[in-house]
C-alpha positions, 0 to 999 in steps of 0.5 A: 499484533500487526501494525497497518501502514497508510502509505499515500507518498510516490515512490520517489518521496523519502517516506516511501522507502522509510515506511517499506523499510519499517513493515515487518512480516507480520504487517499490513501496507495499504497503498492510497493516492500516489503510492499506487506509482510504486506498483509500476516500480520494477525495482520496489519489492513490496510486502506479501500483505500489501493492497492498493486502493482501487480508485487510486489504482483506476485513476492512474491506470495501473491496472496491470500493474497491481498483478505484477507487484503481487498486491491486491486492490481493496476498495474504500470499505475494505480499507476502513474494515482493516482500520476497525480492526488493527490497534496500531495505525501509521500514516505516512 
């Protein structure tokens, strides 16, 4: 059973690299609100099931940088389709 993080802290916040360090291989990171600023972070490794909110990626214009992190955009029904379906949830 995977657990889904709900990461919304920038990267230089301390809860940024406290939810990275605790996401294991098997779960879920979802990146929302000023957390998309970690896709744009060359020295931040991110997850292999990491997403980003697409409105928050667009308003930051970070486009190019969600190819390059390796994450995928997920937009807001995405996001609560994941939330239906996971039993452990952890916002940071």
């Amino acid at each position: 059973m995977y657990t889904l993080h709900l990461l919304n802290k920038s990267p230089d916040h301390p809860r940024f690299e406290a939810c990275l360090a605790a996401v294991s291989a098997d779960d879920v990171l979802v990146l929302t609100e000023n957390a998309v600023l970690g896709l744009a972070c060359v020295n931040e490794t991110l997850p292999l099931k990491s997403y980003a909110l697409e409105s928050d990626v667009k308003a930051r214009a970070l486009q190019d940088a969600v190819a390059a992190s390796g994450a995928k955009t997920i937009d807001s029904a995405t996001l609560v389709a994941l939330t239906e379906t996971t039993h452990r949830i952890m916002s940071w």
